[in-house]
Every structure is written in C-alpha cells, then in structure tokens.
C-alpha angles and dihedrals in degrees: 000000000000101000089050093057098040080047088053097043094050095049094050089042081048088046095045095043087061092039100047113008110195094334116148091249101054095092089053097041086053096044094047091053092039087060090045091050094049093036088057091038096053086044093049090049101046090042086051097052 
C-alpha cells in the first residue's frame, strides 16, 4: 500500500514540474492533487475490505 502511495505522489510532483516549473503555485498545486490521490485511495481500499 506504500508503494502504492510513494508511486502516486511522484507521478503527480512529475505531472505538476512539466505543468507548472517553478512557478509559485506549484507547491499548492501539488499539495491540492496529493490530498485528492490519498483521500481516493484511502476511500477505494476501505470500500474494498
């Protein structure tokens, strides 16, 4: 489940870094999308148990 997770994160930072660069918005753009992934994660696995 980890993995899962670490795979997920680093392919939305990847996504956002070519989108935006180093633009101020990044961090929140990144931090906005990171807390949708684990939040549908979470929801997908405890609906799946």
């Amino acid at each position: 489940m980890l993995i899962l997770v670490w795979f997920v994160v680093c392919i939305i930072f990847a996504f956002v870094q070519l989108i935006l660069g180093d633009s101020g918005h990044a961090l929140e753009l990144f931090a906005l999308l990171s807390a949708i992934a684990l939040f549908l994660i979470s929801r997908f696995t405890k609906k799946t148990k």
